[in-house]
Structure formats: C-alpha cells, structure tokens
PASEBA-1860 file (N, C-alpha, C; in nm, 3 decimals):
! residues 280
1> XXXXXXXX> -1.211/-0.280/-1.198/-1.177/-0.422/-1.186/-1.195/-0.469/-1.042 ~ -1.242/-0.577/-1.061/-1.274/-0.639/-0.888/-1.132/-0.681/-0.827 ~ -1.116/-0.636/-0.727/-0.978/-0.689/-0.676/-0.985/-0.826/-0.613 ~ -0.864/-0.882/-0.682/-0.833/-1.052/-0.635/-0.826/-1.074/-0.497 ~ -0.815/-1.000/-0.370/-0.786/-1.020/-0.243/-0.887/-0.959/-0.167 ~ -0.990/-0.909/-0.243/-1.091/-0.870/-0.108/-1.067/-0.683/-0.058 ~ -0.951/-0.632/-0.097/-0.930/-0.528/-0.079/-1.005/-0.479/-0.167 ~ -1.014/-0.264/-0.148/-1.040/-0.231/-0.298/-0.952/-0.230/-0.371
9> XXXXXXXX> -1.027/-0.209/-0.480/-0.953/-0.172/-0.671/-0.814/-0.056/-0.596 ~ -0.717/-0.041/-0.670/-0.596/0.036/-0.626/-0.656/0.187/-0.685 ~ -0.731/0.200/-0.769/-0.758/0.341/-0.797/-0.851/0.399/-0.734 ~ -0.932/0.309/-0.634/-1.020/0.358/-0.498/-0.901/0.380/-0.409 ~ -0.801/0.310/-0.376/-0.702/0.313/-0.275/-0.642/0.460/-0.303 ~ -0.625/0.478/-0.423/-0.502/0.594/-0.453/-0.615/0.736/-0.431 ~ -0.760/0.741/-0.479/-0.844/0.848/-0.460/-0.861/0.865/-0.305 ~ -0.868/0.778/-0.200/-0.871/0.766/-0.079/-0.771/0.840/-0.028
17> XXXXXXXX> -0.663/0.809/-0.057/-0.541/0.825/-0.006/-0.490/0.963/-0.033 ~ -0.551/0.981/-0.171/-0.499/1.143/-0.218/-0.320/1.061/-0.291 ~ -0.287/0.989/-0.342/-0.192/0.940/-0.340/-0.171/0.969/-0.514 ~ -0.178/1.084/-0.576/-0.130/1.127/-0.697/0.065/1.029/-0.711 ~ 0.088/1.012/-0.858/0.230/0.989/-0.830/0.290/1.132/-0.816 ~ 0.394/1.113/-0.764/0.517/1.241/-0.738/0.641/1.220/-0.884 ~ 0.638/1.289/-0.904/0.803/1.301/-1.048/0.859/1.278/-0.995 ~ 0.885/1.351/-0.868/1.048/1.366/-0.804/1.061/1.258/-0.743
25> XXXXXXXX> 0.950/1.157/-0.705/1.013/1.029/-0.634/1.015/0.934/-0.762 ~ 1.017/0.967/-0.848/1.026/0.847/-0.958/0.906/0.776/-0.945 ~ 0.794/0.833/-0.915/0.663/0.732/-0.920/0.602/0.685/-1.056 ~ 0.597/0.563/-1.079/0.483/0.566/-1.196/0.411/0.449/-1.144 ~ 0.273/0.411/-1.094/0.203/0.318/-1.021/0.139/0.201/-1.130 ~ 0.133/0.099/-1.091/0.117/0.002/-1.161/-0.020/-0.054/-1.120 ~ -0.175/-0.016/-1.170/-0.302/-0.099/-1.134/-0.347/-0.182/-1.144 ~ -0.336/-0.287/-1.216/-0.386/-0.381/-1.331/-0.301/-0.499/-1.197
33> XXXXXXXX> -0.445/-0.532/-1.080/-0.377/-0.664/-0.965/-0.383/-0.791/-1.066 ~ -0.374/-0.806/-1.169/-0.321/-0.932/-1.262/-0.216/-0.960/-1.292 ~ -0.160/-0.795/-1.349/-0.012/-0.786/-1.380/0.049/-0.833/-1.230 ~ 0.022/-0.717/-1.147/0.162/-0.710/-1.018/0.139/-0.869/-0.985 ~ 0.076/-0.943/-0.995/0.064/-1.046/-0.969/0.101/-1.168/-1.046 ~ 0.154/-1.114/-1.172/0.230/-1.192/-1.249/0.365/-1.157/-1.248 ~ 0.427/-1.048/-1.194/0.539/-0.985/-1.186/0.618/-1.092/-1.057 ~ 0.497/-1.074/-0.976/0.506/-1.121/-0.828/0.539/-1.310/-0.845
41> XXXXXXXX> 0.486/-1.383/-0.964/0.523/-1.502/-0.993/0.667/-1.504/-1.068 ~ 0.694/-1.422/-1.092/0.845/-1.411/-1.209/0.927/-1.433/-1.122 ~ 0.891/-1.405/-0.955/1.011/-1.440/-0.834/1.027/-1.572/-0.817 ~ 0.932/-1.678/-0.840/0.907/-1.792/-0.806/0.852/-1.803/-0.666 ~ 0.845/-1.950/-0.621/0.765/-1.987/-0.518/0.819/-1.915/-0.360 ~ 0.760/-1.833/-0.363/0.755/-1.725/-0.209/0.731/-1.802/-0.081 ~ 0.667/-1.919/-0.055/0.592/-1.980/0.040/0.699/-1.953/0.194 ~ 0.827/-1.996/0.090/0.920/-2.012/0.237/1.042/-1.862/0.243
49> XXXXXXXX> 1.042/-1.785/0.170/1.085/-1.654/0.192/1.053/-1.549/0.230 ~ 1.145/-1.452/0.265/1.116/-1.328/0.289/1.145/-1.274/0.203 ~ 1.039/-1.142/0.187/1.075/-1.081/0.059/1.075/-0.902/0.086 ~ 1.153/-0.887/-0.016/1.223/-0.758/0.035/1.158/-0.638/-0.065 ~ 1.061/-0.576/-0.047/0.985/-0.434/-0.183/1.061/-0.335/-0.150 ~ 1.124/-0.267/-0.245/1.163/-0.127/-0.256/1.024/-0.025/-0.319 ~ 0.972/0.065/-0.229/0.880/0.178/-0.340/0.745/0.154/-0.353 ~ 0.680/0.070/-0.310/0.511/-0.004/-0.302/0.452/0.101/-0.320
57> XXXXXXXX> 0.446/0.230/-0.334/0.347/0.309/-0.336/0.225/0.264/-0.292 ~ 0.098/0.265/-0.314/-0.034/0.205/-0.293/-0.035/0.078/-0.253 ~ 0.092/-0.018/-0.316/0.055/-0.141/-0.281/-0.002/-0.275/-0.382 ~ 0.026/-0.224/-0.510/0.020/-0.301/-0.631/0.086/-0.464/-0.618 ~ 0.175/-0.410/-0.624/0.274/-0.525/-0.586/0.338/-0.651/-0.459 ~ 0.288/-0.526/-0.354/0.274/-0.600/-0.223/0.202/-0.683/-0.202 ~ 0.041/-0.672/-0.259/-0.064/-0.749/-0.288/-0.006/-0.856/-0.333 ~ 0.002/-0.848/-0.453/0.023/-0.962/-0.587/0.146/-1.052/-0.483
65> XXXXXXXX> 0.251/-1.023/-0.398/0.392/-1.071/-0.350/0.279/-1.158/-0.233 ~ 0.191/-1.027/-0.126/0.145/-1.129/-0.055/0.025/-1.250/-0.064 ~ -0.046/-1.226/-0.157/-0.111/-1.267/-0.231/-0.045/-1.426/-0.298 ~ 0.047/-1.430/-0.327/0.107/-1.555/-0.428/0.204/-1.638/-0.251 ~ 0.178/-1.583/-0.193/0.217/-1.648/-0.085/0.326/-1.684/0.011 ~ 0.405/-1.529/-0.035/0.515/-1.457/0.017/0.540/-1.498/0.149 ~ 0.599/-1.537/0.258/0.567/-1.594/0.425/0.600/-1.410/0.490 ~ 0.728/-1.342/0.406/0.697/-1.180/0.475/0.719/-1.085/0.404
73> XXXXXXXX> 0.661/-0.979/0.421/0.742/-0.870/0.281/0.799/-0.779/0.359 ~ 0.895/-0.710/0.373/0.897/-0.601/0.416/0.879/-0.467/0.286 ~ 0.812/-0.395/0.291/0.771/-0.290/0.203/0.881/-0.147/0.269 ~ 0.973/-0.079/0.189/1.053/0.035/0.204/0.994/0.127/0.136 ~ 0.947/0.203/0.194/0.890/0.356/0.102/0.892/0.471/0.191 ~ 0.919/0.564/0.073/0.961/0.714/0.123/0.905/0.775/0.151 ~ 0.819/0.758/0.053/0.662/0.846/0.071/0.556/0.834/0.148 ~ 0.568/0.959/0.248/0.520/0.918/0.404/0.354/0.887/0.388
81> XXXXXXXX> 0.279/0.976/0.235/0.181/0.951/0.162/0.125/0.819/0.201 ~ 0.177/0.718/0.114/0.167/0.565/0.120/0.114/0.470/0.263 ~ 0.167/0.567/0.340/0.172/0.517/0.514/-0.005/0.442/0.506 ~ -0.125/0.481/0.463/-0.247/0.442/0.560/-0.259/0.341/0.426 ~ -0.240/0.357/0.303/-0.290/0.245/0.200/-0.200/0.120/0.257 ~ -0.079/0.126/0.272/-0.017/0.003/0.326/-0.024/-0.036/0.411 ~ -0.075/0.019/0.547/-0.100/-0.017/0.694/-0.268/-0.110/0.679 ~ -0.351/-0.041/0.585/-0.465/-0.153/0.505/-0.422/-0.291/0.494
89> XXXXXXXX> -0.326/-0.289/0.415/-0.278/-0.449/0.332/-0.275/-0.555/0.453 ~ -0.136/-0.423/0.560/-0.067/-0.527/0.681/-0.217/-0.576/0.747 ~ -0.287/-0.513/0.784/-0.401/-0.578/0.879/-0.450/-0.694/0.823 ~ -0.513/-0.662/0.646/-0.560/-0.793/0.559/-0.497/-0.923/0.610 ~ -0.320/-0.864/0.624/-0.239/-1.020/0.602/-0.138/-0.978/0.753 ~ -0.215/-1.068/0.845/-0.180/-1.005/1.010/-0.023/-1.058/0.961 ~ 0.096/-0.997/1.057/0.231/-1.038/1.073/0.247/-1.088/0.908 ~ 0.229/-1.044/0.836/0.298/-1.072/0.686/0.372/-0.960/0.626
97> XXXXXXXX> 0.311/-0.862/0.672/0.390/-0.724/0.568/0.435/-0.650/0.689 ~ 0.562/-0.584/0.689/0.629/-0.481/0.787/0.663/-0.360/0.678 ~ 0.603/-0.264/0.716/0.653/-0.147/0.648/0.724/-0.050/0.715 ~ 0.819/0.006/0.635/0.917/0.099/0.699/0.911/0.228/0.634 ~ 0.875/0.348/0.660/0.868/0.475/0.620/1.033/0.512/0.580 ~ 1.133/0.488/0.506/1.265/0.536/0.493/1.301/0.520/0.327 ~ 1.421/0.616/0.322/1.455/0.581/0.175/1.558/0.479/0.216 ~ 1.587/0.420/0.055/1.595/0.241/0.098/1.721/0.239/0.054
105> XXXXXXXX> 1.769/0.366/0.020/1.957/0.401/0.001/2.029/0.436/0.123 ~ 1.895/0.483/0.250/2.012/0.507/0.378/1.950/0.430/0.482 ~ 1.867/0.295/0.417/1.858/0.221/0.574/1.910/0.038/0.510 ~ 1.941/-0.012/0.603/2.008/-0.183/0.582/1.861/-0.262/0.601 ~ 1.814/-0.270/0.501/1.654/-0.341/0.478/1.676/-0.478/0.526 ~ 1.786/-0.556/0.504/1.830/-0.692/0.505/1.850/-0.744/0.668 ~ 1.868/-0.589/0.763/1.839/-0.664/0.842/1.713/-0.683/0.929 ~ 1.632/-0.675/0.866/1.484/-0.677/0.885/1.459/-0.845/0.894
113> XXXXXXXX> 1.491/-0.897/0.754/1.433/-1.011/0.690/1.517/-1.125/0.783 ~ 1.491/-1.253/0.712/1.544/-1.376/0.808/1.517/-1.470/0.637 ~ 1.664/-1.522/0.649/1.664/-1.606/0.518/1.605/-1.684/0.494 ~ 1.561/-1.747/0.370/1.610/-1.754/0.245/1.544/-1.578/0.212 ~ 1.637/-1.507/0.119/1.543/-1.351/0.102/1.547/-1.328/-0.052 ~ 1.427/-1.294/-0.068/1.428/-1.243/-0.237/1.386/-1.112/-0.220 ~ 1.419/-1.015/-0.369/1.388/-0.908/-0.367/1.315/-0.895/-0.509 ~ 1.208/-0.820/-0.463/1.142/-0.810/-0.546/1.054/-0.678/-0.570
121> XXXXXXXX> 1.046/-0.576/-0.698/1.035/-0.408/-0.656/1.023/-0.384/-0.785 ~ 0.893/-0.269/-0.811/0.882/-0.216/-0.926/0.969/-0.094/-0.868 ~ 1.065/-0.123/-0.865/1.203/0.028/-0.852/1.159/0.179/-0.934 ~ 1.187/0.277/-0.813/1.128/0.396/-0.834/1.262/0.419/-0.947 ~ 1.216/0.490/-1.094/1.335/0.500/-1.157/1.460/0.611/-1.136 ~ 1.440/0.697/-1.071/1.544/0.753/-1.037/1.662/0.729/-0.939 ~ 1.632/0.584/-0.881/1.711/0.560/-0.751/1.739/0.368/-0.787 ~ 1.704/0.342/-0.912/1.659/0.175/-0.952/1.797/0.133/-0.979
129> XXXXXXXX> 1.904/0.170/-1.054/2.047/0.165/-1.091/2.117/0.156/-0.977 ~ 2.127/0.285/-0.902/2.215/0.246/-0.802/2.158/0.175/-0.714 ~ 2.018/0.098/-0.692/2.031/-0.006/-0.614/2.069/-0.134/-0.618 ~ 2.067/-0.167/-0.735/2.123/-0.274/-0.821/2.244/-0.314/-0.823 ~ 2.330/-0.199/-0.811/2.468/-0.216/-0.813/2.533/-0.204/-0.688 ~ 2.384/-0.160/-0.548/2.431/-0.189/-0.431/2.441/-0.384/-0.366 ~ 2.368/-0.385/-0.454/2.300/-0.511/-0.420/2.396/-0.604/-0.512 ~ 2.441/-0.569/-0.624/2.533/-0.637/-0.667/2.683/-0.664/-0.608
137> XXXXXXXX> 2.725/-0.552/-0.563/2.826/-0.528/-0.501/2.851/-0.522/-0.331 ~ 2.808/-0.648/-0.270/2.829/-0.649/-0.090/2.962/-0.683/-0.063 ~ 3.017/-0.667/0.064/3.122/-0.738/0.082/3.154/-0.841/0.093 ~ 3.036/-0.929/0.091/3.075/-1.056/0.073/3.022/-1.153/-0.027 ~ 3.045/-1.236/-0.086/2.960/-1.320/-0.168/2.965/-1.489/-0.171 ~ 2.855/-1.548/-0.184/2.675/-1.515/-0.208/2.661/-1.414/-0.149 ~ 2.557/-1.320/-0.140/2.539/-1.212/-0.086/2.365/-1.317/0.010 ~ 2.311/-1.187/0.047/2.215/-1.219/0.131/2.120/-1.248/0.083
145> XXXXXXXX> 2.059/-1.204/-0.057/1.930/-1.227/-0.134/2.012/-1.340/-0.241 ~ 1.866/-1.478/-0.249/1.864/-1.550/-0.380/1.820/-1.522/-0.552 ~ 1.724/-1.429/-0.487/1.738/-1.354/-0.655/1.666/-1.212/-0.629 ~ 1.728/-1.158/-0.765/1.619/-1.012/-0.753/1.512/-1.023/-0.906 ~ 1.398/-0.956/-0.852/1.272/-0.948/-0.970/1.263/-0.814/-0.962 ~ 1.343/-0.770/-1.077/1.324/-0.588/-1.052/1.259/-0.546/-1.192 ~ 1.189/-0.419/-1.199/1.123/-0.357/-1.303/1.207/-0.241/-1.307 ~ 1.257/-0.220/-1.444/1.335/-0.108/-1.502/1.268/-0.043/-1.633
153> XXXXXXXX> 1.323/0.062/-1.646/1.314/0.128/-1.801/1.374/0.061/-1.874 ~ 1.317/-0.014/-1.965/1.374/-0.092/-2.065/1.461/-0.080/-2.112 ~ 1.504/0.055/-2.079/1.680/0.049/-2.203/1.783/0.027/-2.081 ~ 1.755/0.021/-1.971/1.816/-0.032/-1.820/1.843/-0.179/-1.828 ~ 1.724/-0.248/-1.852/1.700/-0.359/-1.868/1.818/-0.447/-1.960 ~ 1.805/-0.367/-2.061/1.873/-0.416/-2.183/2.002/-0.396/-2.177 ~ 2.054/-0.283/-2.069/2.198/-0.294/-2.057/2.217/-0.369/-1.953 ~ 2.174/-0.458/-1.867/2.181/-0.556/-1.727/2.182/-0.703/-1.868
161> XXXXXXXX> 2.135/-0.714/-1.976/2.143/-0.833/-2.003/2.232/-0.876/-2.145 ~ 2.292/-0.687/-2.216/2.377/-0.703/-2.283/2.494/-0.822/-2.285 ~ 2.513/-0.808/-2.470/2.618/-0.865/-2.427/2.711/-0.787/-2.554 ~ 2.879/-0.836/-2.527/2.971/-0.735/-2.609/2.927/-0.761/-2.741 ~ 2.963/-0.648/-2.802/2.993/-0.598/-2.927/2.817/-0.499/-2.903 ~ 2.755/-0.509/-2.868/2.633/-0.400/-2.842/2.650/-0.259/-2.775 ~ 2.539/-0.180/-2.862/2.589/-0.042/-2.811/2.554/-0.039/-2.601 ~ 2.469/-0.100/-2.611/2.369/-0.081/-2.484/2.492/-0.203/-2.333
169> XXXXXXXX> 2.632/-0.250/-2.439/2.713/-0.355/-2.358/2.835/-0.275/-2.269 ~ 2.814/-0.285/-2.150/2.911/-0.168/-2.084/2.899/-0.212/-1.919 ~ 2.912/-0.151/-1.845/2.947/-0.187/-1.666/2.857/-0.254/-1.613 ~ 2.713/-0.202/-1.609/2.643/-0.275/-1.540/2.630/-0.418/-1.603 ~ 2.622/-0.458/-1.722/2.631/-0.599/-1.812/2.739/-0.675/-1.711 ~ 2.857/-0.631/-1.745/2.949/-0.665/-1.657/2.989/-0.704/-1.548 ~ 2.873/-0.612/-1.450/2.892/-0.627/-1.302/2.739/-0.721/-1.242 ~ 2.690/-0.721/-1.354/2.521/-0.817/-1.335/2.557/-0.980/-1.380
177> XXXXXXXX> 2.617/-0.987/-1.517/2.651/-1.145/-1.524/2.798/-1.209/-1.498 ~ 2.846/-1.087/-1.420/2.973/-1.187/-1.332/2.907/-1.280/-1.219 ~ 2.826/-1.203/-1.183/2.790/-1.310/-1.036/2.640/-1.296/-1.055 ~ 2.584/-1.339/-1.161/2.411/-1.307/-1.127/2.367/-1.372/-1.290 ~ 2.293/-1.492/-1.293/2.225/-1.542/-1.422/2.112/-1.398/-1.414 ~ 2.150/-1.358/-1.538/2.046/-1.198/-1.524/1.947/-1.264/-1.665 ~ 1.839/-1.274/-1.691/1.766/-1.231/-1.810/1.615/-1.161/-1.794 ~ 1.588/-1.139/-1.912/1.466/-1.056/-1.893/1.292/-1.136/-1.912
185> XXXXXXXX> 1.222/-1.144/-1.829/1.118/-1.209/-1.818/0.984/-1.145/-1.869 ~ 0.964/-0.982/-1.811/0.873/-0.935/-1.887/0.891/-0.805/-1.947 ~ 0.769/-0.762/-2.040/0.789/-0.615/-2.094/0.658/-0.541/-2.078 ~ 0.640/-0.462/-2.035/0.518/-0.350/-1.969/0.546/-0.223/-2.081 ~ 0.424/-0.201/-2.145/0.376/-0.063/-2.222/0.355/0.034/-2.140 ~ 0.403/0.162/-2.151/0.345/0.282/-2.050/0.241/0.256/-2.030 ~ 0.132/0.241/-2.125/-0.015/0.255/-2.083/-0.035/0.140/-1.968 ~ 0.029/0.050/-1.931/0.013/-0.020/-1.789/0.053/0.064/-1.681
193> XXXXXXXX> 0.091/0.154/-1.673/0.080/0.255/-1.589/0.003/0.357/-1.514 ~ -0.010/0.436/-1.476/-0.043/0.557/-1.390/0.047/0.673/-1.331 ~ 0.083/0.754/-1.387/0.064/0.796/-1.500/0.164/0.743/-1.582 ~ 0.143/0.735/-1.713/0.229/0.656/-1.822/0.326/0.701/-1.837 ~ 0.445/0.613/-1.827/0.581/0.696/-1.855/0.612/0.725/-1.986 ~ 0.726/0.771/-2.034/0.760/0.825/-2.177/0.812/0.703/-2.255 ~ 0.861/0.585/-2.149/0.906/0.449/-2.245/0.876/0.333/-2.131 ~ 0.894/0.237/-2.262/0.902/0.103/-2.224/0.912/0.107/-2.051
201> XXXXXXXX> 0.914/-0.012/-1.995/0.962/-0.115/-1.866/0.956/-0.239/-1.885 ~ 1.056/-0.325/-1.833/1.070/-0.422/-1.811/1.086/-0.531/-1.711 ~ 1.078/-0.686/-1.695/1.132/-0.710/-1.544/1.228/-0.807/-1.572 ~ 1.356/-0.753/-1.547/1.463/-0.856/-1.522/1.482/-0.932/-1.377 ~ 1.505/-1.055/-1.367/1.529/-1.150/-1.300/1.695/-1.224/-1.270 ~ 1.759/-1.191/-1.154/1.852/-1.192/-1.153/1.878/-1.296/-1.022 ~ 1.947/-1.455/-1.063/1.966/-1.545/-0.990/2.124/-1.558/-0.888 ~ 2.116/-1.487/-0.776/2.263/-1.488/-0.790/2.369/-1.651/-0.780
209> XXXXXXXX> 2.483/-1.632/-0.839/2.542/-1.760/-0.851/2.651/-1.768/-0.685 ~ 2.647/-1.900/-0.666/2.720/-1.943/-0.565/2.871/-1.898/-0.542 ~ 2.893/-1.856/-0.659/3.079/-1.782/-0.690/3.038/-1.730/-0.797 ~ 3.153/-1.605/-0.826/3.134/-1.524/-0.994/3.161/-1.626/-1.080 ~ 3.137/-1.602/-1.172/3.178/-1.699/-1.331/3.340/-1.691/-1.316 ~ 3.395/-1.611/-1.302/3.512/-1.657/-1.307/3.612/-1.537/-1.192 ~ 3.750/-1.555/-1.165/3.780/-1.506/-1.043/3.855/-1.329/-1.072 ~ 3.795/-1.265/-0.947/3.867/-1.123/-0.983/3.842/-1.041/-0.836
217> XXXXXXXX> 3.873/-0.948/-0.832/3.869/-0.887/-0.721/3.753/-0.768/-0.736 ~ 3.698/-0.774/-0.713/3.553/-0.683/-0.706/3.550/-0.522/-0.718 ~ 3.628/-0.486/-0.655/3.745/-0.330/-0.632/3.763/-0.351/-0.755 ~ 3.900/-0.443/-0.809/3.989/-0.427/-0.929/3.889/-0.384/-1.038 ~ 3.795/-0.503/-1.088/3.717/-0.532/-1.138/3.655/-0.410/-1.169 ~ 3.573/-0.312/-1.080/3.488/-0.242/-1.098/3.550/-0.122/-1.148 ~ 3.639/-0.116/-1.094/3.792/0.018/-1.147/3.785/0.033/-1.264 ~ 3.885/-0.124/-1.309/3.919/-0.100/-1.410/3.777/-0.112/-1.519
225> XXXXXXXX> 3.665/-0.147/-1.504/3.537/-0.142/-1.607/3.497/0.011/-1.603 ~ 3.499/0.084/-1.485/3.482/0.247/-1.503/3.555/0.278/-1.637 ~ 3.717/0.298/-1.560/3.791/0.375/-1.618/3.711/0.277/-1.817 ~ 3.774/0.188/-1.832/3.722/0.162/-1.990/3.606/0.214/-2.057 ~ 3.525/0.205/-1.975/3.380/0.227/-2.032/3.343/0.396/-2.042 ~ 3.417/0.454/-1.933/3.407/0.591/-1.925/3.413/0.683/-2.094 ~ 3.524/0.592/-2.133/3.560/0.668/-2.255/3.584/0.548/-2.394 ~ 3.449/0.520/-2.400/3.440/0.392/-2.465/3.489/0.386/-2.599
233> XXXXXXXX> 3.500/0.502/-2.638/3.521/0.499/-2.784/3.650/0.513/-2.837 ~ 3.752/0.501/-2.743/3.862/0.537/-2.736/3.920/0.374/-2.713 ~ 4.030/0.361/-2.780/4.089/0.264/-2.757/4.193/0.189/-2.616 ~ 4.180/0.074/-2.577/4.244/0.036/-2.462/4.320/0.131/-2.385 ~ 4.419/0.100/-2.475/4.572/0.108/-2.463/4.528/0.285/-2.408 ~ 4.424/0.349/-2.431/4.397/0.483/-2.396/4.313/0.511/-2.289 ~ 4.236/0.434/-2.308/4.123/0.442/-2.168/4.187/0.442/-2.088 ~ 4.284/0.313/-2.071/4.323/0.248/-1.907/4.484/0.306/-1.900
241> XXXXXXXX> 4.527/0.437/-1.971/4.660/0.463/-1.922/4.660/0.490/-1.786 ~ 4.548/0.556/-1.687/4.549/0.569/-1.592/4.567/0.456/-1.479 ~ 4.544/0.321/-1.509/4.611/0.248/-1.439/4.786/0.240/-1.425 ~ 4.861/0.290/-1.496/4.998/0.355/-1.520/5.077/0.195/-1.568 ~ 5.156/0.241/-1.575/5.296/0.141/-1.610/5.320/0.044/-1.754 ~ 5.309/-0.073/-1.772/5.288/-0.062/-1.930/5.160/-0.136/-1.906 ~ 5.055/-0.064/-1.977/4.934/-0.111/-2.049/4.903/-0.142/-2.100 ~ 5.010/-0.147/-2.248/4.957/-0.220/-2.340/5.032/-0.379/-2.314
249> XXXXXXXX> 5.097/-0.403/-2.206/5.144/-0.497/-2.173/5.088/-0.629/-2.101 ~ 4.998/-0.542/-2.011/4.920/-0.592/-1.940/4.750/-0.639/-2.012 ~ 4.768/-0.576/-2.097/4.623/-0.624/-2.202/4.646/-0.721/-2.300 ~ 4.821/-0.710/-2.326/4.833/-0.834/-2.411/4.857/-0.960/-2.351 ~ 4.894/-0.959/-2.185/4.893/-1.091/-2.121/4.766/-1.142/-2.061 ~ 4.664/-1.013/-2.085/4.504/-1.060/-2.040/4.480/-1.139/-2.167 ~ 4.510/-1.127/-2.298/4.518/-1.214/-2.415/4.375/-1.074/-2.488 ~ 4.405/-0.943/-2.469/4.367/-0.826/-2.506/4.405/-0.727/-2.595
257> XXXXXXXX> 4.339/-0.754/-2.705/4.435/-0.617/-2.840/4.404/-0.533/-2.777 ~ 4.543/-0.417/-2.726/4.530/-0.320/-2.721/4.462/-0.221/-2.761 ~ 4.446/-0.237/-2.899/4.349/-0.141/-2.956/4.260/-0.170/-3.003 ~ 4.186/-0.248/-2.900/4.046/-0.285/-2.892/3.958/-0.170/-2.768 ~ 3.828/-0.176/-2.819/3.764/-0.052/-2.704/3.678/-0.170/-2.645 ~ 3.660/-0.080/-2.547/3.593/-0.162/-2.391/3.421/-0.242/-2.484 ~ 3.365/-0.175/-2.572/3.230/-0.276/-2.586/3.287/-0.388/-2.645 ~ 3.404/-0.419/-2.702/3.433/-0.547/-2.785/3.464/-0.673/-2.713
265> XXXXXXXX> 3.504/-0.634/-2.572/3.580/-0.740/-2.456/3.498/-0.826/-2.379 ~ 3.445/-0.942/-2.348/3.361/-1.047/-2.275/3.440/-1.002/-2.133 ~ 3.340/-1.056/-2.073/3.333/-1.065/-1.937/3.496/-1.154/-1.821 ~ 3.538/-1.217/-1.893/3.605/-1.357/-1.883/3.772/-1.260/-1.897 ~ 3.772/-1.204/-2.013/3.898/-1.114/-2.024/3.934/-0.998/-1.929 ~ 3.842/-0.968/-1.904/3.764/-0.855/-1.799/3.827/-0.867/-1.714 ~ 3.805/-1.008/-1.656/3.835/-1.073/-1.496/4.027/-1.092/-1.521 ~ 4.073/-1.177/-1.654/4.180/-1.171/-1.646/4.274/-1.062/-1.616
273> XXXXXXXX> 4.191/-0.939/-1.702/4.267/-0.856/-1.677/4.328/-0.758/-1.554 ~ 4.208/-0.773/-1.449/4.142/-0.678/-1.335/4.233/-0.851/-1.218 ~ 4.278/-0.953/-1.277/4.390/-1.029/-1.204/4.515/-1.010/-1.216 ~ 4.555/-0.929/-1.319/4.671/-0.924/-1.332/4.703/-0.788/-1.244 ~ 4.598/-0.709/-1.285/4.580/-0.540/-1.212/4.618/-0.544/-1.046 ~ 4.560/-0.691/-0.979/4.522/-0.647/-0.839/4.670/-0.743/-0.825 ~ 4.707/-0.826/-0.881/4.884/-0.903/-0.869/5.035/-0.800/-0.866 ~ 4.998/-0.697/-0.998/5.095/-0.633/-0.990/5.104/-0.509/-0.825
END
C-alpha cells in the first residue's frame, strides 16, 4: 500500500528496522495507514492539542495522529528497537513528535505536554488496564487530559462501557463512567494486525466530565468497589463485612438490599454508599 504521508509502507519500516513484535511487550502492530488514521480521527480535531501515544512501535499511529494534524505528539515506548523508525517520522514532521525511550508506568508523560492534552494509544495489552485506571484516578479532578482514544481487547472494552446487571459489569465500569462519558467507537479483527492476536480489539473513547456524575470520595469509592466485586457472587451484606460495624445498615441507608451482589448496583448507589463509608 502506498503510504498517505510520503514515508514508506510500515512493513518496509518494520523489515528495515528488524522490528518483529515482542509477546512480552504486548506488541501486536497495526499496518493498514487508513485504519491508524481513522483511529487517529475518533480523537477529534487535534489542530490545537497535544497529544500523548503510549507504545507506537513503528509508528502506525503516530503517523495517522500527526498526519490528521495533531500540533504535538509525544510518543512513550519501551522498546529501544523502535528508536530509528520513530526518529524517521520526527524529522518528516520537524518539532511535532518528541519521543521518549521509557516505560510509560515509571515516567510522568504529562509533564512533557502543554494543554489542551489528549491521549491517544493503541495500548500495549499487558500494561493497557492499569493505565487507564492511572489516568482515571489523579489527585485531582478534571484531571490533565480532555479525552482518551484507547484500543483494548474487546472484552476490556466491554467492561469500561458495561453496565449493571452484566456479567462483563464490575470496577473498571464503575471507575470509567463516574467521571468519564466512556463509549465504544470502533472494532478491529485480529487479521488487522501483525501478528494477529487471539481476539477481538476495540477503541473506546473516553470524554472526561468537569465533576463525577455524582459525589464520593475516590479512596472510599475505589475500596469499597474492590472489596464488592472481589467476591461478586456473594452477597453484600458478605462482601463488604470487612468494612466492619453494621453493614447491613449502612447498605440499607445507601437505599441497598443487602442481599443484593455487587453486578446488580448502578453507579449512583455506589457513590451513596462509599458517602456514608467516608462520614462514618
């Protein structure tokens, strides 16, 4: 395929490079510069942001981000591999792309960028969850990014946009549409891959909101959704004895049957309850 930017095709880039994917980094590379470049529109209009890549490998996506008219990207990747295919791109697009050789769980990427910041990352899957829930969870809120455009394993996906009474409805649901309009925009077949994974991917789009939907303490909150969800099949009044004192007391003034289990409960009760938790 002729590449849209003047660079080569990504599977000249990756033979150049020697840039096989790795298992252990969660690689699966994405070629097809139409897709990453429709992925790269699912963020919306880039013109006046900075934008934040977790994992670029080759540079699929960096393209398509700088390409649609991103003003900066910074690209985070581990794989010291990647170093000469992406140092290519930066020259293409002078002062547009900054790349950083680090894993993107032990460096503060954010303070790279200069606001308004979006994030946007075909997320390596072994490290894609807990970034999500880093990024969900800052100390302060609004947080620093206006939205995230992330690519997950579809059954990831589907638990970020659950809702109760579903098997797939549990913490991250919870901790994604308290403070984040989350839905899902696209769906990718392995065979859009390199090498093809064993399932689905998807790209959820996550807007964060100006305040949570409704009020709770973030700590409380996240506690008490562990402890429930941990042992989901088990009823309230059992999950959460470990918060101590009367429990089933405190679930009936959240306006909570006790012996109800954690997938049956909305988001909204959640918060009541995880207010009464952080009062007492």
């Amino acid at each position: 395929m002729t590449a849209l930017d003047g660079l080569p095709p990504l599977r000249q880039v990756i033979a150049a490079h020697e840039l096989t994917a790795k298992k252990s980094l969660g690689q699966n590379f994405l070629l097809d510069l139409n897709l990453t470049a429709k992925i790269a529109r699912q963020a919306g209009d880039l013109s006046a942001c900075d934008v934040l890549e977790v994992g670029p490998g080759p540079g699929g996506l960096t393209r398509g981000l700088l390409a649609e008219g991103a003003r900066k990207v910074l690209a985070v990747e581990k794989d010291a591999r990647a170093m000469g295919a992406l140092a290519e791109i930066a020259a293409h697009y002078p002062g547009r792309l900054e790349v950083v050789n680090a894993d993107a769980l032990e460096i503060d990427p954010l303070a790279h960028l200069t606001p308004p910041i979006r994030i946007v990352a075909n997320l390596p899957y072994n490290v894609g969850t807990e970034l999500l829930t880093r990024w969900l969870t800052p100390k302060v809120w609004p947080p620093a990014w206006e939205s995230l455009t992330l690519m997950f394993q579809r059954e990831v996906a589907n638990r970020i946009v659950a809702t109760p009474g579903s098997k797939t409805y549990g913490r991250l649901a919870i901790l994604s549409q308290w403070r984040t309009d989350a839905r899902i925009v696209m769906e990718l077949p392995p065979e859009a891959f390199t090498p093809p994974p064993k399932v689905h991917s998807a790209v959820v789009h996550l807007v964060a909101l100006p305040e949570p939907r409704f009020p709770a303490d973030a700590g409380v909150l996240s506690r008490v959704t562990a402890m429930a969800f941990q042992q989901r099949r088990k009823m309230l009044r059992a999950s959460l004895k470990g918060l101590g004192g009367d429990v089933e007391g405190l679930l009936e003034e959240a306006g909570i049957k006790p012996t109800a289990r954690a997938e049956e409960i909305g988001l909204e009760p959640f918060c009541a309850l995880a207010r009464l938790v952080a009062a007492r």
